[in-house]
N, C-alpha and C positions, 0 to 999 in steps of 0.2 A: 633738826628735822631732816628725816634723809628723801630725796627725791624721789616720789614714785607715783605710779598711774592713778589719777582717779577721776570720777565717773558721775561726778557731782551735778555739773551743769550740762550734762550730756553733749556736750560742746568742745571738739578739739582743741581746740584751740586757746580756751577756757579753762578747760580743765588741765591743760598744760601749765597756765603759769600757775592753779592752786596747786595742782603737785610739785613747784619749784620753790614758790614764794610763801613763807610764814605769813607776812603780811595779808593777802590774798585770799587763805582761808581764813584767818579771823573777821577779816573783812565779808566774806561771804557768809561767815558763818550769824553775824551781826545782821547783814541785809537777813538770812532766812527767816519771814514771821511775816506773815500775813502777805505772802505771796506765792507763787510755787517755789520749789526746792529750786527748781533750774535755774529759773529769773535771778534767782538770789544769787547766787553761787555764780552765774554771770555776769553778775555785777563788776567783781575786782577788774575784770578783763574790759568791760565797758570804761570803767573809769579810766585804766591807765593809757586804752587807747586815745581817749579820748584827749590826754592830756601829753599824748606823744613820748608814750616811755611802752617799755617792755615788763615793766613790773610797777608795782606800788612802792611810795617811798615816805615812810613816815614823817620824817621832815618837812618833804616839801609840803607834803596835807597838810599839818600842824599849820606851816607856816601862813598856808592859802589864804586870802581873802572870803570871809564866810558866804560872799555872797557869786564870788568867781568860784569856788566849790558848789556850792549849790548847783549854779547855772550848770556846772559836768554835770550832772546827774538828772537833772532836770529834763534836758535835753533830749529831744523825740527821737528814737522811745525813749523815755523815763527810766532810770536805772531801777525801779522801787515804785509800788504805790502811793508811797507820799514822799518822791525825793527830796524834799524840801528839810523835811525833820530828818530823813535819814543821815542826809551831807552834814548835818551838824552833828552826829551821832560817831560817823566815822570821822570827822575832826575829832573827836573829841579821846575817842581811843585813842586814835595816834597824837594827842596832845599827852596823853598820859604814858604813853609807851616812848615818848620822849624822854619826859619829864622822872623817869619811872625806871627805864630801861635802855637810856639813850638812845632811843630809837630803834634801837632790834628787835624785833616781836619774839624772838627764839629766847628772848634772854628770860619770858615769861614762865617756859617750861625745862630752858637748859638745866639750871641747878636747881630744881626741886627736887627732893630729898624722897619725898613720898608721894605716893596718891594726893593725900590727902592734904600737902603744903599746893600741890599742883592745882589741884579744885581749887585752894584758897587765892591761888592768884589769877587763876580766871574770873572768877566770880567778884572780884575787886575791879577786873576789869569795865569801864563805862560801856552799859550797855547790855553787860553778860551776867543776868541772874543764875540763879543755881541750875534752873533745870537745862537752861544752853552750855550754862560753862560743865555739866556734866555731858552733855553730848559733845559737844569738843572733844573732850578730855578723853570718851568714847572714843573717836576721829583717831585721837592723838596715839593712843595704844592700839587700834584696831588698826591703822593704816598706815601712819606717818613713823612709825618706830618708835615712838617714844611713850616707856613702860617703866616708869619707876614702880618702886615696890608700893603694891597694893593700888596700884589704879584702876582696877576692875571694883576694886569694893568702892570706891571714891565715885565711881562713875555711876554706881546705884544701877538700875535693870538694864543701862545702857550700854555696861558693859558684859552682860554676861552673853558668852557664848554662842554662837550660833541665834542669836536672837535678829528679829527683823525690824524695829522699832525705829531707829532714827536713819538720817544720812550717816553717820559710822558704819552704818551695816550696808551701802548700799557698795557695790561695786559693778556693778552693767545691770543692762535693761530688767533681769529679772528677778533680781535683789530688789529694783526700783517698786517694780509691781509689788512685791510683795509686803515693803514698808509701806510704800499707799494703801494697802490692805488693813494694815494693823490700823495707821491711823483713822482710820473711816469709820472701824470697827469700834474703835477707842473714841471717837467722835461720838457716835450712833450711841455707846453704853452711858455715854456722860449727860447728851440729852434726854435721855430714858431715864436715868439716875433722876435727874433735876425734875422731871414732870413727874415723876412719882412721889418724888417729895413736898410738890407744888402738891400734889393732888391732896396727899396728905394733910396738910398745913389746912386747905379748903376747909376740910370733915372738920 
């Protein structure tokens, strides 16, 4: 993954170590759900502050006590709306990225051959169903340089072009706006879907 600017947690300092550290963005990428983008994605940076390092380190999470893990994230502010389940969620990645990839997060997408082996190892990953490990995967070719063949098809509408749908698309304040747009609007169609087929099912 090559080093570069992003605009994730709107947070210098935050979004410093995800543009450095692999770890950091998966990690953020894992906290993002049921919170805002930001909180999420400042998560990696809360953590390792919090645990007096400059970056994330799979190891030493793996190795943490579940419950001295937890207490980082727990800790006011809370990394997470429910840091409790999350701390056990990013143990659990990095148990596997251990176990898996000896500990390198890059070793997920270094030798992937395709798009589509690239998806397969995200979506393996704890935590990361299809529709995140395709926005990653998004991230990963949109942002972070890494473009094996065919991971725009692998990445499904996440990757196409000039689209405004996920965090891959976002890069400063008015990319931001604009993915909050879509989502809202993709919100808004989905409970309009559902009530009209509530309505339906009534008759």
């Amino acid at each position: 993954m090559k080093r570069t600017d992003l605009h994730l947690a709107q947070n210098p300092e935050a979004d410093e170590l995800l543009g450095r550290s692999p770890l950091a963005a998966l990690v953020g990428m894992l906290l993002d759900q049921q919170i805002p983008m930001e909180w999420a994605f400042s998560g990696p940076h809360t953590i390792a502050a919090r645990m007096g390092a400059d970056d994330l380190d799979a190891h030493e999470i793996a190795a943490m006590d579940p419950e001295a893990f937890a207490a980082v994230l727990q800790e006011k502010p809370a990394v997470h709306r429910y840091p409790g389940s999350m701390a056990k969620r990013v143990q659990q990645l990095c148990q596997y990225l251990v176990e898996h990839y000896g500990g390198d997060p890059e070793g997920v997408w270094r030798d992937a051959k395709t798009g589509a082996e690239l998806l397969k190892n995200l979506t393996a990953l704890p935590g990361f169903g299809k529709q995140k490990a395709q926005i990653f995967l998004a991230l990963l070719g949109k942002q972070l340089g890494v473009q094996p063949p065919g991971w725009r098809e692998a990445a499904g509408a996440y990757g196409d072009r000039g689209s405004f749908r996920s965090v891959a698309d976002i890069t400063g304040p008015e990319s931001l706006t604009k993915v909050r747009a879509f989502k809202q609007e993709a919100k808004r169609a989905a409970k309009e879907a559902k009530e009209t087929k509530a309505a339906k099912e009534a008759k």
